[in-house]
N, CA, C and O of each residue as an XYZ file, in Angstrom:
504
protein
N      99.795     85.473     93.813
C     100.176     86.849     93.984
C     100.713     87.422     92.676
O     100.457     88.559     92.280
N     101.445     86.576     92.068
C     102.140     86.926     90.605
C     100.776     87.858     89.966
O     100.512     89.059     90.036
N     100.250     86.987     89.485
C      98.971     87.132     88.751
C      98.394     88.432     89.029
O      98.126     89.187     88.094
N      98.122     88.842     90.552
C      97.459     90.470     90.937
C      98.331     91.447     90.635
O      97.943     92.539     90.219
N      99.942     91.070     90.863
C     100.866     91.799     90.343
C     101.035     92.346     89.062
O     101.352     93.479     88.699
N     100.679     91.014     88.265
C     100.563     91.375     86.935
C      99.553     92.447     86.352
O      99.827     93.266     85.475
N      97.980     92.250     87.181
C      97.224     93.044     86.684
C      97.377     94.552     87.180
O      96.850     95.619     86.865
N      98.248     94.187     88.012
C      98.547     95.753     88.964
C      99.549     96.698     88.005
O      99.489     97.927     87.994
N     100.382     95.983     87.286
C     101.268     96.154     86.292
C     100.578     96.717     85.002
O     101.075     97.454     84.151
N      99.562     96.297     85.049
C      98.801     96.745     83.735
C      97.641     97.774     83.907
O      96.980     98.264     82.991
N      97.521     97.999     85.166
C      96.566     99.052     85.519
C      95.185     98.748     85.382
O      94.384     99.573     84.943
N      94.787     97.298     85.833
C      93.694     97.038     85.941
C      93.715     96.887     87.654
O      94.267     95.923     88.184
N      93.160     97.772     88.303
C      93.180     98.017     89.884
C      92.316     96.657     90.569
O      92.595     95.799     91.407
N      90.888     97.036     89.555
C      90.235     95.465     90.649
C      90.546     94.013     90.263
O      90.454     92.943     90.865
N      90.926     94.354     89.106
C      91.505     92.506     88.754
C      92.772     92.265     89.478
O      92.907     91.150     89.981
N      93.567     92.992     89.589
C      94.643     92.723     90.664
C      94.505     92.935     92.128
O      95.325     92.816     93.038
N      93.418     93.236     92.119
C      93.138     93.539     94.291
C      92.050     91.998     93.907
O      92.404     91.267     94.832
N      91.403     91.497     93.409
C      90.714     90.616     93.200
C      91.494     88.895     93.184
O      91.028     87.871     93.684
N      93.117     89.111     92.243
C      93.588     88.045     92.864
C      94.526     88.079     93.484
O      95.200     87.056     93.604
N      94.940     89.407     94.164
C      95.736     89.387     95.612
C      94.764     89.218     96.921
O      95.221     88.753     97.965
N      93.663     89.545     96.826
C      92.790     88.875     97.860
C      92.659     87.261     98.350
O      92.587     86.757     99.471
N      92.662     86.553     96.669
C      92.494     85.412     96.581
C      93.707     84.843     97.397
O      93.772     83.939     98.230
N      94.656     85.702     96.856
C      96.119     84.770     97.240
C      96.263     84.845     98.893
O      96.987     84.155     99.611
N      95.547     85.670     99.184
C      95.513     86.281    100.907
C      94.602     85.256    101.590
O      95.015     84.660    102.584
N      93.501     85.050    101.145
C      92.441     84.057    101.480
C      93.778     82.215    101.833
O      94.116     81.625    102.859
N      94.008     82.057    100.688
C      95.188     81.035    100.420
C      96.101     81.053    101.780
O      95.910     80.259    102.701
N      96.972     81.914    101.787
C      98.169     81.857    102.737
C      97.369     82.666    103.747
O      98.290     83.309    104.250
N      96.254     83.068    104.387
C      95.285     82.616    105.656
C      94.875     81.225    105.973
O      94.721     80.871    107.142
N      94.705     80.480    105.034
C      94.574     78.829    105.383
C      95.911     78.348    106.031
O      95.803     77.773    107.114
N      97.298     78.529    105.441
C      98.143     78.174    105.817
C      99.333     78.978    106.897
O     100.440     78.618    107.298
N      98.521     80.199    107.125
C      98.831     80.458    108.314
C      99.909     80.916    108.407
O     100.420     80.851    109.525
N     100.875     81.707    107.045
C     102.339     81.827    106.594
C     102.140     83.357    107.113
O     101.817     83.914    106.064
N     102.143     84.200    107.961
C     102.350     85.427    108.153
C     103.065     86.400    107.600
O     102.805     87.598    107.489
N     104.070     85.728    107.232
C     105.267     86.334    106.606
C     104.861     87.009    104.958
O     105.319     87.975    104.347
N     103.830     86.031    104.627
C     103.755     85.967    102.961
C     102.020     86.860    103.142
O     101.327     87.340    102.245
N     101.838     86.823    104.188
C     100.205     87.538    104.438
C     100.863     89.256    104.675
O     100.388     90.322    104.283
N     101.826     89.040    105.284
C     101.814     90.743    104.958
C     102.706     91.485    103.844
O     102.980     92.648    103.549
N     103.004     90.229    103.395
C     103.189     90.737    101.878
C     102.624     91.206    100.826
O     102.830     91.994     99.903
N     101.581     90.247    101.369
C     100.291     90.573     99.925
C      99.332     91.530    100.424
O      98.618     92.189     99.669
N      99.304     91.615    101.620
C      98.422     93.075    101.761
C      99.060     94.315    101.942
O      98.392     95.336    102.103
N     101.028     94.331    101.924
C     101.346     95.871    101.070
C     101.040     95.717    100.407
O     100.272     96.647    100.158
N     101.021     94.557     99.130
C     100.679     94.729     97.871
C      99.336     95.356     97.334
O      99.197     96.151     96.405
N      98.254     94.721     98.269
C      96.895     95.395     98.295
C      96.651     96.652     98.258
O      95.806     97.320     97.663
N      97.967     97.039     99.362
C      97.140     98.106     99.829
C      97.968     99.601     98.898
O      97.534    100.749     98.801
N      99.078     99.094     98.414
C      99.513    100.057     97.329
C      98.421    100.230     95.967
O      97.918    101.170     95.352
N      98.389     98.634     95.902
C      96.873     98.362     94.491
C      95.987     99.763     94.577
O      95.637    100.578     93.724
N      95.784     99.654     96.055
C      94.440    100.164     96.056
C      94.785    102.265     96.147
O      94.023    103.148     95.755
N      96.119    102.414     96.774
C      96.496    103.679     96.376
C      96.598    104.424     94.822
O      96.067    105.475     94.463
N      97.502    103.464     94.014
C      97.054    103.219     92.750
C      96.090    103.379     91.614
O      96.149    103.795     90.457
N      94.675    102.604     92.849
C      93.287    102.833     92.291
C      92.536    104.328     92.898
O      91.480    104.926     92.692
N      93.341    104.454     93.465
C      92.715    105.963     93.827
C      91.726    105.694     94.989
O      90.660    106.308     94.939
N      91.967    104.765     96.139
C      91.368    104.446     97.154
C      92.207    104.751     98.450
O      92.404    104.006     99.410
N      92.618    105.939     98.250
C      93.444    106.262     99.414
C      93.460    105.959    100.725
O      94.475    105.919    101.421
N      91.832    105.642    101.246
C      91.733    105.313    102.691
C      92.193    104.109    102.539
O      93.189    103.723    103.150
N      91.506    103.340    101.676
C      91.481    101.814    102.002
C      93.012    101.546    101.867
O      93.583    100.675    102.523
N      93.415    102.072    101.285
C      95.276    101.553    101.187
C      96.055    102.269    101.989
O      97.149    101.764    102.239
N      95.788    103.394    102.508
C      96.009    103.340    104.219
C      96.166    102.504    105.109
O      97.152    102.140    105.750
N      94.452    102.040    105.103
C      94.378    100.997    106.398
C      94.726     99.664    106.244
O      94.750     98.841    107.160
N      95.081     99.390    104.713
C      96.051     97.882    104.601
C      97.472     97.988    105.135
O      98.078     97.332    105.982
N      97.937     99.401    104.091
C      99.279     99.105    104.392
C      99.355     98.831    106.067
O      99.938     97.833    106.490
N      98.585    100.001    107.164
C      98.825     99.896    108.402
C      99.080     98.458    109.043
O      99.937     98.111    109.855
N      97.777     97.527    108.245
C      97.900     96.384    108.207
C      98.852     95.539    108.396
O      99.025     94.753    109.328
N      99.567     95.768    107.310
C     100.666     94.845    107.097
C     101.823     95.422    107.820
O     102.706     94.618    108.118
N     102.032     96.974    108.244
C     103.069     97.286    109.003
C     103.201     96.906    110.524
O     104.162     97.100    111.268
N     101.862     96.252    110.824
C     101.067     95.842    112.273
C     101.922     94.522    112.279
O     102.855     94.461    113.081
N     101.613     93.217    111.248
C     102.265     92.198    111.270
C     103.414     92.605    111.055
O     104.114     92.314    112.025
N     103.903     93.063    110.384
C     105.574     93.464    110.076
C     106.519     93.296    111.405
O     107.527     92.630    111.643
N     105.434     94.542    112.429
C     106.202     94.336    113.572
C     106.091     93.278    114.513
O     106.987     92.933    115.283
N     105.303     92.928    114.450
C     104.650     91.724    115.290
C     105.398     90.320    115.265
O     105.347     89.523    116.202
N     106.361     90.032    113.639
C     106.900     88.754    113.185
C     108.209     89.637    113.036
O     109.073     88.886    112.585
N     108.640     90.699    113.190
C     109.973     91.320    112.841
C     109.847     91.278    111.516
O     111.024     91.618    111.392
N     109.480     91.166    110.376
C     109.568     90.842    109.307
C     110.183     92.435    108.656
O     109.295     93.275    108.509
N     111.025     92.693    108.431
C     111.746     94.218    108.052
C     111.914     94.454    106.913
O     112.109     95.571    106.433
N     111.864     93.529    106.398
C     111.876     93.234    104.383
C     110.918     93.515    103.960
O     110.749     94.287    103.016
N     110.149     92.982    104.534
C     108.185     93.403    103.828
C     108.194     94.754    104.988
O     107.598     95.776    104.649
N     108.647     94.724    105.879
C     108.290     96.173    106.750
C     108.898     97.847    106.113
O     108.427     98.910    106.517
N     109.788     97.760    105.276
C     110.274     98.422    104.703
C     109.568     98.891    103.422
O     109.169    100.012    103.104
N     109.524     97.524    102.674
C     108.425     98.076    101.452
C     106.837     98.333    101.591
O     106.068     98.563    100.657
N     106.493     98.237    103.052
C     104.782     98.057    103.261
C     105.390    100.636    103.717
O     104.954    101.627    103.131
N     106.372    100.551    104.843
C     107.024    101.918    104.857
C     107.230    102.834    103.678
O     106.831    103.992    103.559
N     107.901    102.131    102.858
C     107.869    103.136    101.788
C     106.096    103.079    100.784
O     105.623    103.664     99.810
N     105.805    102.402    101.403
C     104.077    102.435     99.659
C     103.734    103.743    101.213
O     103.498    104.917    100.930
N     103.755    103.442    102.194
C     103.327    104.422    103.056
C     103.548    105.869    102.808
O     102.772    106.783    103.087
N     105.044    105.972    102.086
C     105.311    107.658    102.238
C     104.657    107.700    100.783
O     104.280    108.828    100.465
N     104.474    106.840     99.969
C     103.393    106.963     98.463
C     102.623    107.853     98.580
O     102.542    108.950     98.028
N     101.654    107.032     99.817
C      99.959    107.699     99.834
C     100.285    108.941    100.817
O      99.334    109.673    101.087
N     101.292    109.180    101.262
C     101.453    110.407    101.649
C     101.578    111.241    100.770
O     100.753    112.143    100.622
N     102.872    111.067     99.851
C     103.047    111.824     98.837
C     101.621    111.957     98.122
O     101.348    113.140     97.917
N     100.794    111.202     97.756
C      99.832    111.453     97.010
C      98.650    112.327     97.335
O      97.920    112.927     96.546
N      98.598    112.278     98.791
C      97.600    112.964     99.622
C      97.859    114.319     99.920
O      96.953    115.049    100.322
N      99.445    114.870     99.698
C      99.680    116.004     99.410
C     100.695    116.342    100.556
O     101.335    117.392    100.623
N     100.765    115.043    101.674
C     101.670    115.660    102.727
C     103.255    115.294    102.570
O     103.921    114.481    103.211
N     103.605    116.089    101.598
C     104.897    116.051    101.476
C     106.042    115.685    102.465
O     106.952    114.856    102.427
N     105.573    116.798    103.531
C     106.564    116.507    105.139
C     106.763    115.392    105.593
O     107.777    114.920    106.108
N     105.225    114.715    105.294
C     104.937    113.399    106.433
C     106.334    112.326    105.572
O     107.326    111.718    105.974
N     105.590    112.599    104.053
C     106.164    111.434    102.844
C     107.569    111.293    102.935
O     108.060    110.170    103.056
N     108.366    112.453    102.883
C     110.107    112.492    103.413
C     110.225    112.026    104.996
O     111.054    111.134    105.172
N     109.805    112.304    105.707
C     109.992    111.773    106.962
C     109.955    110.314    107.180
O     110.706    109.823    108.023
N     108.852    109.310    106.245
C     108.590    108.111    105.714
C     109.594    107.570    104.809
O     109.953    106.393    104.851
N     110.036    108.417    104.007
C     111.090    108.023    103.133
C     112.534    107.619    103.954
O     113.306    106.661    103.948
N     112.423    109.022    104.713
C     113.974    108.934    105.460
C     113.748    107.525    106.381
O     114.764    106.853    106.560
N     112.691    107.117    106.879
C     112.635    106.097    107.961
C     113.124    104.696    107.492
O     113.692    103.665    107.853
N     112.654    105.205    106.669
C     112.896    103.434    105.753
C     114.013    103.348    105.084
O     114.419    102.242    104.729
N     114.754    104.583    104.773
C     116.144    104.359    104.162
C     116.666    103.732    105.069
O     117.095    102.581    104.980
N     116.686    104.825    106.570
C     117.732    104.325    107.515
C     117.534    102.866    108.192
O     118.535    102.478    108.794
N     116.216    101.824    108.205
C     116.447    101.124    108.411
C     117.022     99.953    107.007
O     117.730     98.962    107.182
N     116.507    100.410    105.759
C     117.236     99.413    104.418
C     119.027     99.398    105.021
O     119.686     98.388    105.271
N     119.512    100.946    105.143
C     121.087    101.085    105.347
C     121.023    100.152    106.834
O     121.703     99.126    106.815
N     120.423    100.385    107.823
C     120.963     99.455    108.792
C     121.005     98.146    108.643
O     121.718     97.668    109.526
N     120.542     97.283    107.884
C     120.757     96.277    107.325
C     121.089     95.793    106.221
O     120.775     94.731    105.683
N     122.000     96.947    105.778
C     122.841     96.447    104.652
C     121.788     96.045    103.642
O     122.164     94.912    103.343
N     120.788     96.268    102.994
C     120.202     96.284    101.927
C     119.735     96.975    100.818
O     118.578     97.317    100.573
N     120.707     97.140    100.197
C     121.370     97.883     98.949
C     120.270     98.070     97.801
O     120.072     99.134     97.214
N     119.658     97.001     97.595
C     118.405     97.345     96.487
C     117.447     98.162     97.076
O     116.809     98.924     96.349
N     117.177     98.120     98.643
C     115.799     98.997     99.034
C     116.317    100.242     99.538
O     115.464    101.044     99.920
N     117.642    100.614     99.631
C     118.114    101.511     99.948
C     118.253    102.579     98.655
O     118.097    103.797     98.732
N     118.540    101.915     97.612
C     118.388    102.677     96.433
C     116.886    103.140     96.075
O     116.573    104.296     95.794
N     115.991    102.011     96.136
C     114.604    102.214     96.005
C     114.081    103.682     96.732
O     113.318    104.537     96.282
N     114.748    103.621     97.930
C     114.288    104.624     99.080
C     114.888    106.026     98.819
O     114.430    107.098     99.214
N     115.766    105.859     98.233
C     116.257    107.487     98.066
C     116.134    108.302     96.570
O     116.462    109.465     96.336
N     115.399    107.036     95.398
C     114.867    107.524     94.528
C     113.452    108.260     94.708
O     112.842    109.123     94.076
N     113.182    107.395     96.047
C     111.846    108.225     96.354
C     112.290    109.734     96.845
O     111.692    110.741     96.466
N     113.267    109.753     97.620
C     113.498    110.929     98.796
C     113.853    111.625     97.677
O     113.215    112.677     97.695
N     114.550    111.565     96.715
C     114.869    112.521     95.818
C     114.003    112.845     94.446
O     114.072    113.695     93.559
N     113.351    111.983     94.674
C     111.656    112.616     93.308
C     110.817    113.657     94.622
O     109.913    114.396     94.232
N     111.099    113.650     95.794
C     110.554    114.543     96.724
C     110.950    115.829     96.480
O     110.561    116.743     97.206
C-alpha cells in the first residue's frame, strides 16, 4: 500500500491505483477486512484525484459498505471525508459540508483529535 501511496503522492494516478490494487488482491487472500477497506478509500480517492469521479465514488461507497459492516470507524471516517472530496469536486458544495459535518461529529464522538482537525480544515476551506 506504501508504494501506491507513494505514487499517489507524486501524482502518478495509474501507478498508484496499479499497486493499491495489487495490495488489495494481497489482503483478499488473507481475508483482513479491516486493511481491504482501507486500501480501497485509498483507491478510490486515487481515482478522484485522477479525475475519475464515478469510479471513486463507487469505491469509496465500497469501502464505506465494509466500514459499516466490521464497525471499522477509523477507516469509516477517512473513506467519509474523501467522500465530501468528490463532492466538493463535483460542485455539490451542500452535499460536501453536510459530509464534512458528519464525519467531524463522529471523529469528536470518539475522541479523535487528528481526524477531527483533518475534518474541519475541510469544513472551513468550504
Amino acid at each position: 500500500m506504501s508504494m501506491g501511496n507513494l505514487y499517489g503522492d507524486m501524482g502518478k494516478w495509474d501507478k498508484a491505483i496499479e499497486y493499491l490494487q495489487n495490495s488489495l488482491l494481497i489482503t483478499e487472500e488473507l481475508n483482513n477486512l479491516k486493511r481491504k477497506a482501507r486500501i480501497i478509500t485509498n483507491i478510490g480517492v486515487t481515482y478522484l484525484f485522477k479525475g475519475d469521479t464515478h469510479i471513486g465514488y463507487v469505491t469509496l461507497k465500497e469501502s464505506l459498505t465494509i466500514c459499516e459492516m466490521i464497525k471499522a470507524e477509523d477507516i469509516y471516517i477517512r473513506a467519509l471525508n474523501n467522500m465530501g472530496i468528490y463532492y466538493d469536486i463535483v460542485g455539490e458544495w451542500k452535499k460536501a459540508l453536510e459530509i464534512y459535518k458528519k464525519s467531524l461529529s463522529i471523529s469528536k464522538k470518539n475522541n479523535n483529535v487528528i481526524s477531527s482537525a483533518n475534518q474541519i480544515i475541510h469544513y472551513l476551506s468550504n
